[in-house]
C-alpha positions in Angstrom: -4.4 -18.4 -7.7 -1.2 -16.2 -8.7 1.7 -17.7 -9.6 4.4 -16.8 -7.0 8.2 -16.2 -9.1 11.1 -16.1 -8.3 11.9 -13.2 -5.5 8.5 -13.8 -4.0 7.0 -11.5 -5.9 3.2 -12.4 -7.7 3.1 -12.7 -11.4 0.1 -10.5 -13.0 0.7 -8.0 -9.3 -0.6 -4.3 -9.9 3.0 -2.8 -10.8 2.0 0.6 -10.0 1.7 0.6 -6.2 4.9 2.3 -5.0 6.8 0.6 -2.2 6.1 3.6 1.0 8.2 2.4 3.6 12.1 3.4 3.9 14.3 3.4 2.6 12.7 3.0 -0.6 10.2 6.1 0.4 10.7 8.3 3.3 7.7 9.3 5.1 5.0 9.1 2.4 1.7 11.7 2.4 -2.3 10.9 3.2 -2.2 11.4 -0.7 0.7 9.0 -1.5 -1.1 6.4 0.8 -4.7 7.1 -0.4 -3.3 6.7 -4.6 -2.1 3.1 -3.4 -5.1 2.4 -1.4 -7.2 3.0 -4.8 -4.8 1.0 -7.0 -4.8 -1.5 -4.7 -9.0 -1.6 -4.8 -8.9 -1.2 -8.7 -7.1 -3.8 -9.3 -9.2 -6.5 -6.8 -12.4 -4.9 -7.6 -11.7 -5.0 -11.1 -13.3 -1.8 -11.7 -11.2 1.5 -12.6 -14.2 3.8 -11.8 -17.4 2.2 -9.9 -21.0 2.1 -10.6 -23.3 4.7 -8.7 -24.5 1.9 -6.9 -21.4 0.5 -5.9 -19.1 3.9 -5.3 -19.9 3.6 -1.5 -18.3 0.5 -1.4 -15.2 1.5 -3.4 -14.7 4.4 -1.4 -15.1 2.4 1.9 -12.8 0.2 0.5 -10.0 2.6 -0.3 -10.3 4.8 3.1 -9.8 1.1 5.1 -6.8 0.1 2.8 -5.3 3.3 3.2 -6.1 3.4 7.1 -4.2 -0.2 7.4 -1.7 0.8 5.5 -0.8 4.1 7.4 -1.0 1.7 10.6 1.2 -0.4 9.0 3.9 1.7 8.0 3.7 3.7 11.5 4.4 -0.3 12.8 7.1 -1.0 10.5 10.6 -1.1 12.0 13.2 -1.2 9.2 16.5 -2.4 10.4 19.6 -0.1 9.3 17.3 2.5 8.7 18.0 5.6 10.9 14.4 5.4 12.1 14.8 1.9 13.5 18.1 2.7 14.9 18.5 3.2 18.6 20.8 6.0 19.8 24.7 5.4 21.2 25.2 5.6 24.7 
């Protein structure tokens, strides 16, 4: 179990997943997505290139993280961002 500190962030997390959503990131590419989508897989799986054996898995992995994660960020509403804003009038 990680040890949650203070901010709510995890001690020992992957630090080199961007944050994608605004306005940190304005609207991020299939790539930008996909390169967190692998980190994210590396880092759980443990492995920084798979096995032949187990690279169907890894990619599977990495195109369903980066599908929720483009589905997530299309959900997103960030309050005071101009996206989340509705217009006067």
């Amino acid at each position: 179990m990680r040890e949650v500190v203070r901010g709510g962030t995890l001690r020992g997390m992957c630090r080199s997943i961007q944050t994608l959503r605004p306005p940190f990131h304005e609207d991020p590419t299939e790539a930008e997505i996909r390169a967190a989508a692998l980190q994210y897989v590396r880092k759980v799986s443990g492995f920084r290139t798979p096995a032949p054996h187990n690279a169907a898995a890894f990619d599977a992995a990495v195109a369903a993280v980066a599908g929720a994660t483009a589905e997530l960020l299309d959900s997103l509403v960030v309050r005071g961002s101009p996206a989340g804003r509705t217009p006067a009038g």
